[in-house]
FIGU-914316 format. One line per 3 residues: number of its first residue (from 1); their letters; for each residue x, y, z of C-alpha. Coordinates in pm, whole numbers. Layout:
NUM = A = X:Y:Z  ...
This chain:
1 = XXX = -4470:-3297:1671  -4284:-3193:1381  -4471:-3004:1095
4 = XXX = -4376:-2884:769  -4477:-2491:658  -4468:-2351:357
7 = XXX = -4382:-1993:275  -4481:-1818:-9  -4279:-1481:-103
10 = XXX = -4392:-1226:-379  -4076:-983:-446  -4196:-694:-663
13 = XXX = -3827:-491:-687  -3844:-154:-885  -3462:-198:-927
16 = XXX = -3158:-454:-968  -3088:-668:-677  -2809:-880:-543
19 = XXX = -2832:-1220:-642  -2882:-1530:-451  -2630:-1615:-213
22 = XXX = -2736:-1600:129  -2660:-1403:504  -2277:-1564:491
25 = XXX = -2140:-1605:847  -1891:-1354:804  -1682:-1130:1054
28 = XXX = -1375:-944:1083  -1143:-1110:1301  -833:-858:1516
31 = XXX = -531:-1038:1377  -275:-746:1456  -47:-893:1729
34 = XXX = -99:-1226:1583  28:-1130:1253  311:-947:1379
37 = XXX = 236:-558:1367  330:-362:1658  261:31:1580
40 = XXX = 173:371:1807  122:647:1633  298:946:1778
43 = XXX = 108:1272:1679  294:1480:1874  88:1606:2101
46 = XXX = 251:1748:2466  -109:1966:2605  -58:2258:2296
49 = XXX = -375:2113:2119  -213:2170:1768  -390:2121:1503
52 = XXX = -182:1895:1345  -194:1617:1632  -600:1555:1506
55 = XXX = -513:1460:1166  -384:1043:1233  -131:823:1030
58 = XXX = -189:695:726  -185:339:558  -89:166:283
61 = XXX = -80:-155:110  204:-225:-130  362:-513:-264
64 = XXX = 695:-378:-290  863:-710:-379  641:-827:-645
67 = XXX = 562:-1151:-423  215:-1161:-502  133:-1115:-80
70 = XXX = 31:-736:-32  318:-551:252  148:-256:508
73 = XXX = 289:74:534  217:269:847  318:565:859
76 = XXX = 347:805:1113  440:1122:1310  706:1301:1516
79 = XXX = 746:1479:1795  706:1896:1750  1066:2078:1754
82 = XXX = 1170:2148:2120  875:1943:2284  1039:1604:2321
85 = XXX = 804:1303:2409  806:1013:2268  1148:1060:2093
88 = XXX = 1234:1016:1673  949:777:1554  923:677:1124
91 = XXX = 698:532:957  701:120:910  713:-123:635
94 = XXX = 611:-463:720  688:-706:481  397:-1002:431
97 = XXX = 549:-1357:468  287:-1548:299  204:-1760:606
100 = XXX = -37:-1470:784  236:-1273:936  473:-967:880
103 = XXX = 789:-868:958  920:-485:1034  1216:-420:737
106 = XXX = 1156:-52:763  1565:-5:846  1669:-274:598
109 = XXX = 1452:-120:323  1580:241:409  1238:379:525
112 = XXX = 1355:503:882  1313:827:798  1184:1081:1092
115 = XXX = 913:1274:935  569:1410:1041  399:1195:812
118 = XXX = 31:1176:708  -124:1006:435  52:789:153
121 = XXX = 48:675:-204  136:381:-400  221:340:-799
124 = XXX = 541:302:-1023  645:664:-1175  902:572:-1358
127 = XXX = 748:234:-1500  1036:-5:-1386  809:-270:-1261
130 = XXX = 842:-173:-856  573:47:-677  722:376:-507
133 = XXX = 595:563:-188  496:907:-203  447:1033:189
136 = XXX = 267:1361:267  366:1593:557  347:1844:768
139 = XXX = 659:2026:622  831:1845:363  679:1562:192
142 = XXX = 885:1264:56  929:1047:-262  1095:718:-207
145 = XXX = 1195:532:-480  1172:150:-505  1476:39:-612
148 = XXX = 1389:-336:-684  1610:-506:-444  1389:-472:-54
151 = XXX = 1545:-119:-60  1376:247:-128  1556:569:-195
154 = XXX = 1478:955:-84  1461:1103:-430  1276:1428:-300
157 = XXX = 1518:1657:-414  1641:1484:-734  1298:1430:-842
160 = XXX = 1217:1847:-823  970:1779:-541  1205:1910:-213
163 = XXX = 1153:2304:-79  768:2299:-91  689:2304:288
166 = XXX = 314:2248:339  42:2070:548  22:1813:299
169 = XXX = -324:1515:349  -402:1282:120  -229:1199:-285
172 = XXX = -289:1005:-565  -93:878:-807  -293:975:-1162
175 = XXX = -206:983:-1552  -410:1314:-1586  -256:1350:-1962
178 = XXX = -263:997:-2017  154:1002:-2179  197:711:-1986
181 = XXX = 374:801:-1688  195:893:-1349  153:1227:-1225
184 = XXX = 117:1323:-863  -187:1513:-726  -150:1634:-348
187 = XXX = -395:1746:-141  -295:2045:119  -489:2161:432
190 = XXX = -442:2533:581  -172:2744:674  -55:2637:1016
193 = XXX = 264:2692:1195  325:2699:1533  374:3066:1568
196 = XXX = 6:3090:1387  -160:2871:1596  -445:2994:1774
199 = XXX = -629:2973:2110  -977:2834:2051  -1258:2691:2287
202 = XXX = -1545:2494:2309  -1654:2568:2706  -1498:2859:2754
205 = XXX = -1299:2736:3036  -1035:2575:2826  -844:2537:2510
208 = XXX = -968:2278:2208  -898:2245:1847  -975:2504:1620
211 = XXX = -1151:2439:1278  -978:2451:1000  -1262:2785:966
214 = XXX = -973:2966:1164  -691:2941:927  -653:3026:537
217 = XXX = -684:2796:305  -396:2604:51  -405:2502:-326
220 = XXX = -360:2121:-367  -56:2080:-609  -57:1861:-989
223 = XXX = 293:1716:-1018  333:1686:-1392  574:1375:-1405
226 = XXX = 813:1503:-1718  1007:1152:-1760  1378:1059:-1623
229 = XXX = 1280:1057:-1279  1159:1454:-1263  815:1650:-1186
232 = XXX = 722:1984:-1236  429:2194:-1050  169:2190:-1295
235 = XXX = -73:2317:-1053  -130:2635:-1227  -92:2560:-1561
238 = XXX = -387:2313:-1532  -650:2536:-1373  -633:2403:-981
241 = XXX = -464:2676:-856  -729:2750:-551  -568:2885:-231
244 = XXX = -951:2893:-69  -930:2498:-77  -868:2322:261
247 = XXX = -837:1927:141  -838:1635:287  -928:1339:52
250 = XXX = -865:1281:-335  -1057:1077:-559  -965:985:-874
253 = XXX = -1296:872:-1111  -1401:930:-1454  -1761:1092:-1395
256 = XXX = -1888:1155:-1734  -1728:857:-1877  -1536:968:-2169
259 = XXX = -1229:802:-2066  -1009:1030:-1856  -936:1074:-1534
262 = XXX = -1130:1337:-1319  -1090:1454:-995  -1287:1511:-667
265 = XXX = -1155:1672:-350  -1322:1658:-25  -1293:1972:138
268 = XXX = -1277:2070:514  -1520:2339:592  -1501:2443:223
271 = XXX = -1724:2362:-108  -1647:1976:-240  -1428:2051:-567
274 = XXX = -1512:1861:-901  -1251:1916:-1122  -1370:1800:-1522
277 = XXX = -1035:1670:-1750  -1081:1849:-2048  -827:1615:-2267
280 = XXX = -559:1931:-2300  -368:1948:-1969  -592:2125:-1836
283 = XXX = -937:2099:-1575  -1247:2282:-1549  -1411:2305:-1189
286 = XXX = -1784:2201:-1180  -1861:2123:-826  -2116:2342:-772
289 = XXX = -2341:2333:-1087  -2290:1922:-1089  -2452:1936:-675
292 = XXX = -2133:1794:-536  -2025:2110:-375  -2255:2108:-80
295 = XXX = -2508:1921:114  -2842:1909:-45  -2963:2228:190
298 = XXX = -2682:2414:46  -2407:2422:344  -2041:2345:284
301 = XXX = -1958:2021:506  -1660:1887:654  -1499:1634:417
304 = XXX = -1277:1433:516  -1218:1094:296  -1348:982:-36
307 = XXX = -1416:751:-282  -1587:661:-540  -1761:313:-730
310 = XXX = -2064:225:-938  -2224:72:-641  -2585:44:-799
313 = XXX = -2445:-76:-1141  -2594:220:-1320  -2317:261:-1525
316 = XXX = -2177:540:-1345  -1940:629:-1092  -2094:747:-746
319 = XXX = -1858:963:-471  -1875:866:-82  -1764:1148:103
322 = XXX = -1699:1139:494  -1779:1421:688  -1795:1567:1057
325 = XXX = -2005:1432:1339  -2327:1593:1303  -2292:1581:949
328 = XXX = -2409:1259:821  -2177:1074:519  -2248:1182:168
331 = XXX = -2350:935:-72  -2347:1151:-350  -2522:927:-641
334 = XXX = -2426:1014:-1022  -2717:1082:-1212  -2534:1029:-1569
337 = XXX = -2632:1308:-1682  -2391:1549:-1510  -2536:1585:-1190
340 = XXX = -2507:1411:-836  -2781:1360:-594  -2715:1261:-226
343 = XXX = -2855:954:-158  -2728:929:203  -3082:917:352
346 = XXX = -3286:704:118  -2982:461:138  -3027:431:528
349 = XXX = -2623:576:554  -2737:844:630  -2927:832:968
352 = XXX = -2608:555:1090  -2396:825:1032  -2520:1177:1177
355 = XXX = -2367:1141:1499  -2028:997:1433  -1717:1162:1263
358 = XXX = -1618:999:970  -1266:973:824  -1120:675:602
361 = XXX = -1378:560:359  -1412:365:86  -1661:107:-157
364 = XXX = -1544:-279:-198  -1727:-574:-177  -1649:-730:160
367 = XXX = -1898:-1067:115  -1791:-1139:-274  -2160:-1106:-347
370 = XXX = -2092:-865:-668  -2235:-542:-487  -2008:-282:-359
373 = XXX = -2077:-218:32  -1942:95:202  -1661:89:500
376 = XXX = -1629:415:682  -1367:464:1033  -1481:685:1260
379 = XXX = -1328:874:1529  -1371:1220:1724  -1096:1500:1692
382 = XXX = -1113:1619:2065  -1065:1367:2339  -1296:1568:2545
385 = XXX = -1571:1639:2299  -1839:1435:2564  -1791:1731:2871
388 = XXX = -2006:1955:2559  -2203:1737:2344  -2330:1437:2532
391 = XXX = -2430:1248:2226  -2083:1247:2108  -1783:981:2190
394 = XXX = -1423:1069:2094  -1344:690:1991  -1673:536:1790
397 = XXX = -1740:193:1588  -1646:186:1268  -1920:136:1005
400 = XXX = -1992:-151:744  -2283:-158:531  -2436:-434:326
403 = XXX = -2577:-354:-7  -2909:-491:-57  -2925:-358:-407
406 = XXX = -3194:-104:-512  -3032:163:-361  -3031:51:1
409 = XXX = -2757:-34:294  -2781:-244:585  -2543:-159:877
412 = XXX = -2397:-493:984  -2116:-346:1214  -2205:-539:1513
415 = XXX = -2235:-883:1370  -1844:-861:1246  -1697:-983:1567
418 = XXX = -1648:-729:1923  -1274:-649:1827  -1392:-496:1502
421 = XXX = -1677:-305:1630  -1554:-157:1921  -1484:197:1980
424 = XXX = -1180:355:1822  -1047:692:1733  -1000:617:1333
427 = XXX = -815:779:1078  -727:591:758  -816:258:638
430 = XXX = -757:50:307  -836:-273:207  -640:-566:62
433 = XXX = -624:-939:56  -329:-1029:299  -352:-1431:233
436 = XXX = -460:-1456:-101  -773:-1636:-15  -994:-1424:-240
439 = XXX = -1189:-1218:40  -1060:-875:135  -919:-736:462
442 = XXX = -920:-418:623  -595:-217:762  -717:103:1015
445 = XXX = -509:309:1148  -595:513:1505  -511:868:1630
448 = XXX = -224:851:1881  -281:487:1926  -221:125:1751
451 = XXX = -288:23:1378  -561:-265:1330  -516:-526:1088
454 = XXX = -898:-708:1079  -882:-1040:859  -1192:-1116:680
457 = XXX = -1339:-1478:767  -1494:-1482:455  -1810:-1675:320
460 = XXX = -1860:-1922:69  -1888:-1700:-240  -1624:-1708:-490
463 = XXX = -1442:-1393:-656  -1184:-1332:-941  -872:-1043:-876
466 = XXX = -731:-908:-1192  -368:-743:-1159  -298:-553:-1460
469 = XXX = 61:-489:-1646  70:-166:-1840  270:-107:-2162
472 = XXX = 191:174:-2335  17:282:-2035  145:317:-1686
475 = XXX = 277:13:-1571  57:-6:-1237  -270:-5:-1524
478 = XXX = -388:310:-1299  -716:442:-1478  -784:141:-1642
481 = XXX = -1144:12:-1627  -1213:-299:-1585  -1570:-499:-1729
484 = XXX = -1658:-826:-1612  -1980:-1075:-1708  -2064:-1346:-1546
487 = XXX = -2353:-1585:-1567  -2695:-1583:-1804  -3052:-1431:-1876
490 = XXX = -3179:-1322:-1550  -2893:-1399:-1340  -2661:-1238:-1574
493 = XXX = -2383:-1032:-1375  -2217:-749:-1511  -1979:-528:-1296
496 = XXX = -1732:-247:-1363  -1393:-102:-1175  -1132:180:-1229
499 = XXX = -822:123:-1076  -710:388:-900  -434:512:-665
502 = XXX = -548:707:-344  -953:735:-189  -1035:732:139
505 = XXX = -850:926:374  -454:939:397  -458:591:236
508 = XXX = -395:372:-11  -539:25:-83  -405:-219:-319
511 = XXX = -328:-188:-660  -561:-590:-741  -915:-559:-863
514 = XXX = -1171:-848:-678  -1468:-890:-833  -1705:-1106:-592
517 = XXX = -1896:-1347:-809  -2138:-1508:-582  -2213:-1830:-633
520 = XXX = -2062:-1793:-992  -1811:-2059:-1070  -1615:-1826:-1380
523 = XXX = -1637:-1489:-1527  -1792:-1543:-1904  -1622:-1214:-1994
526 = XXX = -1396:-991:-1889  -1243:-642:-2092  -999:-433:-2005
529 = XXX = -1011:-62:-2158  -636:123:-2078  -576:416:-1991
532 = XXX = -402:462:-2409  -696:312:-2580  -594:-60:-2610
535 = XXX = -873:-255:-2524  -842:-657:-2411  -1026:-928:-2362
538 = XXX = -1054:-1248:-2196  -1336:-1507:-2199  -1394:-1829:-1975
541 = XXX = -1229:-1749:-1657  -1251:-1930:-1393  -1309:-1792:-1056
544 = XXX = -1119:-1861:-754  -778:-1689:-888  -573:-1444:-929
547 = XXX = -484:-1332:-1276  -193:-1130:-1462  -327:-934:-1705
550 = XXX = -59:-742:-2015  -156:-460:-2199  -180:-595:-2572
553 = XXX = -127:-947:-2480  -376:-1092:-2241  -377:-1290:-1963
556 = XXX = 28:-1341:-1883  -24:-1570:-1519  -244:-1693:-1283
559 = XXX = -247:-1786:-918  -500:-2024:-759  -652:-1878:-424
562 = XXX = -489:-1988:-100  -277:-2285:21  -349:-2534:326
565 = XXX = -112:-2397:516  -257:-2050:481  -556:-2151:512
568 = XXX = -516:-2319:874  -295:-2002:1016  -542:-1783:989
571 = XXX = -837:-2001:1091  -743:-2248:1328  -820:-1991:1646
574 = XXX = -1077:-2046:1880  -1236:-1774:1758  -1273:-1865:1403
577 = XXX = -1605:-1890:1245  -1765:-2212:1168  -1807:-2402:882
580 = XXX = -2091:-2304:672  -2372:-2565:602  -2299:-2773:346
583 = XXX = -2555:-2791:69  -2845:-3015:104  -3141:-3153:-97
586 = XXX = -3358:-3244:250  -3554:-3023:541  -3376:-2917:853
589 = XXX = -3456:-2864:1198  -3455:-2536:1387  -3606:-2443:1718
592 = XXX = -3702:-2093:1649  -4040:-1883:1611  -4015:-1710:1264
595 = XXX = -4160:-1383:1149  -4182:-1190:834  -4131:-838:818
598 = XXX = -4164:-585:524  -3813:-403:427  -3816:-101:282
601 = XXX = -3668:-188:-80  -4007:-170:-241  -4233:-469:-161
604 = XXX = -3978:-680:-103  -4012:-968:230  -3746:-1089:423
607 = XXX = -3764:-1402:625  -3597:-1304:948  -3563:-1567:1301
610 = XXX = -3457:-1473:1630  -3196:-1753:1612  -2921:-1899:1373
613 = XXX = -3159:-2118:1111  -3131:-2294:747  -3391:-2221:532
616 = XXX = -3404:-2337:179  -3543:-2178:-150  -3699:-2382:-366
619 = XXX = -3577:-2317:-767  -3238:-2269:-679  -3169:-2577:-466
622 = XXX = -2917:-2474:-191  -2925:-2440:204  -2855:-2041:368
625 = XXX = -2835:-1903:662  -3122:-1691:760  -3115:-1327:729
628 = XXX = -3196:-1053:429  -3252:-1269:143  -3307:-1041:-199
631 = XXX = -3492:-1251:-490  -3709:-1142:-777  -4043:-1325:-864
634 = XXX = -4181:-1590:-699  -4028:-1839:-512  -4129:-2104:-207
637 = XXX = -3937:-2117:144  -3933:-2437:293  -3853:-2464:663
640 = XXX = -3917:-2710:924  -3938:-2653:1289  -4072:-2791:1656
């Protein structure tokens, strides 16, 4: 006999929360061979145990022809000098067709280059409307310069950047001066060589990887980009000269808010650097006395990637930090008042975390709910790490967490499909939207094995990208912040991004802004502060595109999400999520047994099933699926089962 119940939730929240929009049926879907991409990484390794061979390839996305459809770099390593294996590899450029698959130009556009490669980074230094490719190394790292036509062009040497032979990690592309033209920071490890190298153990019976605790340490390197195609070494001049450094990830943030470009560096084995712009050329290091230095019992972690977002819209920009296993992630939360605090374990990251190693990372908003959510890849350095510490896998799930709001994370890992949660040895990841459906994907990169490109099977939320056009500033808009309102009185929206160039580990992601807007059908506002002062704004835009933004002149184009076609090559596999309910004004029927259980974001209740249900809340009129529902005040939950 069927029955109606009634539910009655009281939500007391002691902070902002997201807003209505319900669990979406969401998961990450493997679309690698499908879409074309056929990569090994080749890290050299012939039974040495080198240091080098731990470190993984890069990954970029760049949209080197200006087609609107984001390309993938993948770049990767070499065999060592008189240990041939797998023969000359390069890195790859795989150029997006628009239809959901790529094609390798990497000899066409000049990129087959045999280099140890690392990490990578993406943005125009010489402001002629095409995105170069700065690749680290071990050795000799390499400019290439887009020259507008499908073709890039080794201007190491020509450039002042060839003869500085280091264990190079990750860069970013950053107008530290703000003159208008991109300058280059580059993070550098230890000092290795093969004649250095040395025997280390963890059994005693034979040889593993050493720490990077065994070898001195390297200054990172500030590129000062002088104009006409030339950089000097400003490294010095500008205060970062620190040869005790041993760095892995950059991220490039503006902590204090005052409108230039700071920098953090994630530091193997080594105290977290925070490096203050002080508006003359010139930085002042702070990590210590602003707590980003350490973990919060005073020990000097194992960074490995970065980033950094306003994930709990306080106003301020908070640094993710990956570290090694045993470590836990740092969620290092800005206070606003100089100071960060890690949040790791009152977010719930932390405990996810402690066992695994961590290495890409990075903040975006995977469900287009408006609330940043953390991505981290994960992946042991020694392939027999299990023989000496049973709790520990070499290859490990990646991690995704939800953001409830209020501080908290949810790990939804497993619910994003097998492919995407099954075991890998990670390095870098990025994110970018591959099919210009509005919902970003992910691009991970393995250790001595293949690249993973994971299409996001988004939701029904909507979002809004914002690609911006500088003038007087760079031309990429790197540093610019980006403000965006949507809605009114208590389900007013208000968001913020920086754009950067680098975060997370060896990476770059691309150079578009998405701001998830929920159910939101149009951003009421949105301002653009550049990196040289000019401020714009827009008003009325509707969600659902993507739009051009010039510096001093507004919105210049726009671009409507998606196309039929698209739409139905990436979604038309077996394996493709259904369609989401449609919305409804009646009960539905559900053979379940339901049970409430208290979260731990304040008082707040979620209504939770052991099976796939619809529940409705009254006030707000539409169907969800069941899961962690965040709402303030009072509302009523009708159901109906049998």
């Amino acid at each position: 006999m069927k029955r109606i119940k009634r539910i009655q939730l009281i939500l007391a929240l002691v902070a902002a929360i997201p807003a209505i929009c319900g669990a979406q049926q969401i998961h990450f879907r493997d679309i690698t061979a499908q879409a074309g991409i056929h990569f090994t990484h080749n890290n050299g390794a012939f039974g040495k145990k080198w240091l080098p061979e731990t470190m993984g390839p890069g990954c970029a996305f760049i949209d080197y022809d200006n087609d609107g459809y984001p390309d993938i770099v993948l770049i990767n390593g070499n065999d060592f000098p008189g240990h041939p294996r797998a023969g000359a590899t390069t890195l790859k450029l795989y150029h997006n067709n628009g239809n959901g698959t790529f094609t390798d130009v990497t000899r066409k556009a000049g990129l087959a280059v045999p280099i140890f490669g690392l990490g990578v980074a993406v943005g125009d230094y010489d402001n002629d409307g095409f995105d170069d490719l700065f690749v680290t190394a071990l050795g000799q790292s390499h400019l290439f310069h887009n020259n507008g036509n499908g073709t890039f062009s080794d201007v190491s040497k020509t450039a002042g950047l060839w003869g500085t032979s280091e264990f190079s990690t990750s860069a970013a592309w950053v107008d530290y001066d703000r003159d208008g033209k991109l300058d280059l920071v580059v993070a550098n490890y230890v000092q290795w060589t093969e004649q250095t190298d040395l025997y280390c153990t963890l059994d005693g019976a034979h040889k593993s990887y050493c720490t990077p605790e065994s070898y001195k340490g390297t200054s990172l390197r500030l590129w000062h980009n002088l104009g006409g195609g030339k950089f000097e070494d400003a490294t010095r001049k500008a205060g970062l000269d620190d040869p005790s450094s041993k760095s892995l990830g950059i991220v490039v943030l503006d902590y204090n808010g005052d409108g230039w470009p700071d920098l953090v560096i994630a530091n193997d084995t080594q105290p977290n650097k925070l490096y203050l712009n002080k508006k003359d050329g010139t930085f002042e290091e702070r990590g210590v006395a602003a707590g980003i230095a350490f973990s919060e019992d005073g020990i000097a972690r194992a960074g490995m990637g970065a980033d950094a977002a306003d994930y709990d819209r306080s106003g301020h920009a908070s640094v993710i930090i990956s570290n090694f296993a045993n470590q836990m992630v740092s969620l290092y939360h800005n206070e606003g008042n100089g100071l960060f605090v890690d949040e790791a374990p009152q977010s719930e990251i932390g405990r996810a975390t402690l066992v695994t190693l961590g290495f890409g990372c990075f903040f975006f908003d995977y469900d287009n709910d408006g609330w940043q959510d953390i991505f981290v890849a994960d992946g042991h350095i020694e392939d027999q790490i299990e023989r000496v510490q049973k709790r520990v896998s070499y290859a490990e799930p990646p991690h995704l967490f939800r953001n409830l709001g209020g501080g908290k994370f949810a790990e939804v890992t497993t619910s994003m499909g097998k492919a995407f949660a099954a075991p890998k040895v990670g390095r870098a990841a990025a994110y970018g939207d591959i099919d210009n459906d509005g919902f970003l994907d992910i691009l991970l990169t393995t250790n001595a094995g293949p690249a993973y490109l994971f299409h996001n099977e988004g939701g029904t939320n909507r979002s809004l990208r914002v690609k911006l056009v500088g003038t007087k500033s760079n031309r990429d808009g790197i540093g610019a912040v980006v403000r965006l309102t949507a809605g009114d009185g208590n389900n007013k929206d208000k968001q913020w991004k920086m754009l950067r160039s680098g975060s997370s580990y060896l990476a770059q992601s691309e150079l578009v802004l998405t701001f998830g807007l929920g159910a939101k059908t149009k951003a009421d506002s949105v301002e653009i502060q550049w990196p040289s002062g000019q401020v714009d704004k827009l008003s009325n835009i509707d969600a659902g595109q993507t739009i051009t933004v010039q510096e001093g002149k507004g919105e210049i184009a726009s671009r409507p999400y998606g196309s039929a076609s698209q739409s139905q090559s990436l979604h038309s596999r077996a394996d493709a999520p259904k369609t989401p309910p449609p919305k409804v004004t009646s009960f539905v029927n559900f053979r379940t047994k339901l049970r409430t259980v208290k979260s731990r974001v304040g008082q707040t209740r979620f209504l939770a099933a052991s099976t796939s249900a619809l529940i409705r809340l009254l006030g707000f009129g539409n169907w969800f699926h069941y899961g962690p529902l965040s709402v303030m005040g009072r509302v009523t939950v009708e159901l109906r089962s049998y």
